[in-house]
N, C-alpha and C positions, 0 to 999 in steps of 0.2 A: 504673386508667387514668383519665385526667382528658379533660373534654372541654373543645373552645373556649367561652370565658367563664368557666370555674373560677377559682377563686385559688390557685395553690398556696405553697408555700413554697422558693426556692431559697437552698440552705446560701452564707451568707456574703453574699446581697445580698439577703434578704429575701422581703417579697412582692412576687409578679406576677399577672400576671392573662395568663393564656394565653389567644393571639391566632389560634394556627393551631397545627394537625399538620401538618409537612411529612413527604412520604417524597423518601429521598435515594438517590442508586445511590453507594454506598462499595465500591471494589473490586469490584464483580461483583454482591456484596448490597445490597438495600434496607434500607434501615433509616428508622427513624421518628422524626420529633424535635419536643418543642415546644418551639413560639416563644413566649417569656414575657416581659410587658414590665414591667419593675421598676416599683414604683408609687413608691419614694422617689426614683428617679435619673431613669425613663425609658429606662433604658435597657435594648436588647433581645437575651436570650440565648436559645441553642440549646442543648436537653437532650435527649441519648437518652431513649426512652421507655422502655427495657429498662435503667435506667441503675440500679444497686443505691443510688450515693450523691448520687441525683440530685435531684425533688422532694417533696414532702409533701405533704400538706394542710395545711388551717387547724386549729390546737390546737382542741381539746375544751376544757368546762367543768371536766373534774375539774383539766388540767392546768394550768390558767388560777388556780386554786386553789391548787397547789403554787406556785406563781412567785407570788404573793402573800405566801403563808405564809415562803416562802425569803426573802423582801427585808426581812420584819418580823422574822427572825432574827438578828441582829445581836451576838451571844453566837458568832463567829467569831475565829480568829485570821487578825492580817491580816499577808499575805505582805510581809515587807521586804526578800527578795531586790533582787537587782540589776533597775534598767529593763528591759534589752535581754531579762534570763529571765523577766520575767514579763510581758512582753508576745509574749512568742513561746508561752506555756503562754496566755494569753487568747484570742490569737488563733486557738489551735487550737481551745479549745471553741468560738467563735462562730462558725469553719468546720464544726463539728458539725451546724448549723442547729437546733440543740436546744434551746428555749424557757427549759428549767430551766438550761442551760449558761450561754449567756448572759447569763441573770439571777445567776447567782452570778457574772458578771464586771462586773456594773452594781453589785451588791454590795458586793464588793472594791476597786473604785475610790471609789465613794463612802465607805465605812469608813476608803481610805489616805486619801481627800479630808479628812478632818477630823482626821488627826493631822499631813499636810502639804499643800503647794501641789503639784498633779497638774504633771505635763508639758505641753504643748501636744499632746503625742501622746498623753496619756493623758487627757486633756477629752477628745479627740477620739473616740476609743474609745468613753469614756465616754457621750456623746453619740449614739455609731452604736448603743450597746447599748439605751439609754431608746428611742430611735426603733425597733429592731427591735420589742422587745418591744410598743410604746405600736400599731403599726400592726397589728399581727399579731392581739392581743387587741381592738382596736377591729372590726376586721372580722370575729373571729369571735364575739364577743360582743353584735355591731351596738351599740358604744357611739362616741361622738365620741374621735375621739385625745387632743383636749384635754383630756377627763375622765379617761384613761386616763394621761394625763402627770400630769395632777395628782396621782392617787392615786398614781403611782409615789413622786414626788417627798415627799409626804407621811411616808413611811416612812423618813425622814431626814432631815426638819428637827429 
């Protein structure tokens, strides 16, 4: 259970920083929801509080450490399927909200990034993945994002 002012993590838009618990009347029952306001867009969603796939917390140290070690990995085979199937398998992991997932999709783009010219939807991607991960570990690490973009980026030049 999180309380107002926590940060948690909502799958697929990142972090927020929960604003309020509302209770709602649905159908006859009450039910509970927080209001979480995205820190990269602003903007504000509503999550059951009983919800199985709903928020997280902020990553730990060990796993801050895996997503590290996973980016300087790069003894991978990179997927040359077709655009439209490997952006439909990317996106499912980074609706995972799972730290390691998404970074093996920051990965994978960056690896196709250097044997060709990404898409304009796949910068993009690209782009939403460095940001998840860069804000996510900055606040639970209490480091600047900018240092934490760097060292992303670092592991592939």
């Amino acid at each position: 259970m999180f309380k107002i002012g926590d940060y948690a993590v909502c799958p697929g838009h990142g972090v927020g920083h929960i604003t309020d618990i509302e209770e709602r009347d649905l159908g006859g029952q009450k039910k509970y929801f927080y209001i979480i306001k995205i820190l990269a867009n602003g903007m504000t969603v509503m999550v059951p509080t009983d919800s199985e796939n709903g928020v997280r917390g902020l990553v730990k140290d060990d796993e801050i450490g895996e997503v590290y070690t996973l980016l300087q990995d790069h003894d991978v085979e990179v997927d040359n399927s077709t655009w439209n199937r490997r952006y439909r398998e990317y996106m499912n992991k980074i609706k995972t909200g799972s730290l390691i997932e998404i970074a093996e999709v920051l990965r994978a783009l960056f690896l196709l990034k250097e044997k060709k010219n990404l898409s304009f939807g796949e910068k993009k991607m690209l782009d939403q993945c460095r940001d998840l991960l860069s804000q996510e570990i900055s606040l639970s690490s209490e480091s600047e994002k900018k240092d934490i973009d760097t060292r992303i980026n670092s592991y592939f030049m």
